[in-house]
N, C-alpha and C positions, 0 to 999 in steps of 0.2 A: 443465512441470507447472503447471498451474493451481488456483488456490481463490477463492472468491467468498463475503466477508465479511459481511454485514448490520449494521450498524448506526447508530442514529439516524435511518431514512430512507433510508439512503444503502448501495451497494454498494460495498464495497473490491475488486476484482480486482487479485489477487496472482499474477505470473508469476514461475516458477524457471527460470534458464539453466541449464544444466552449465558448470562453468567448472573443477573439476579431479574427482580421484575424489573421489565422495561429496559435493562443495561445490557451490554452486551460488550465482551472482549471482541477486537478485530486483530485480524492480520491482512498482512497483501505481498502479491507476488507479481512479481516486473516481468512482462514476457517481451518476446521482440530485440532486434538489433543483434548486437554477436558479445558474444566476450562478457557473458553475463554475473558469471560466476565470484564476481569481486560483490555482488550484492548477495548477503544474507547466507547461510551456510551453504554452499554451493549454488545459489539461486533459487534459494528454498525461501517459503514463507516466511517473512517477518512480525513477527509478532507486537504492537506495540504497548508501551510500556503506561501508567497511569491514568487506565482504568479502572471498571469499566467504564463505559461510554454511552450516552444513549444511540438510539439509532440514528438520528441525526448528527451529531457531534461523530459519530464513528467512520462514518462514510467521509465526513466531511476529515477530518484528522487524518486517515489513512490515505486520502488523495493528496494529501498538501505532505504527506512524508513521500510516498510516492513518488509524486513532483520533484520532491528538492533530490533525492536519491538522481534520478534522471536528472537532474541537470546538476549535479555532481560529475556524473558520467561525462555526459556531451558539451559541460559549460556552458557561458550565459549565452542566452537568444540574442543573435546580431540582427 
């Protein structure tokens, strides 16, 4: 399953595995902006760590790493 984030400029794509019933491993990949490549092995997927997740909590987890990754990048919201 897939979902596709907006924000600051930038796309979050958030993938869900199945990894038992009902749970599911997620990753996400930051598109957008330039100079991407300081995020995750060249700008490749990142896989998050203590899971699985349900579907809920997964979406919601990989937006909020997402987020803070991007505003790592850009700094705080003026």
């Amino acid at each position: 399953m897939q979902r596709m984030i907006t924000y600051r400029g930038f796309e979050i794509h958030v993938e869900l595995t199945p990894a038992a019933e009902e749970t599911f491993d997620v990753t996400f990949l930051i598109k957008g902006g330039t100079n991407l490549e300081v995020l995750g092995a060249r700008g490749g997927r990142v896989r998050l760590r203590n899971g699985p997740f349900t579907e809920r909590w997964a979406y919601l987890v990989a937006e909020i790493a997402g987020q803070a990754a991007i505003d790592v990048l850009l700094g705080p919201v003026e």
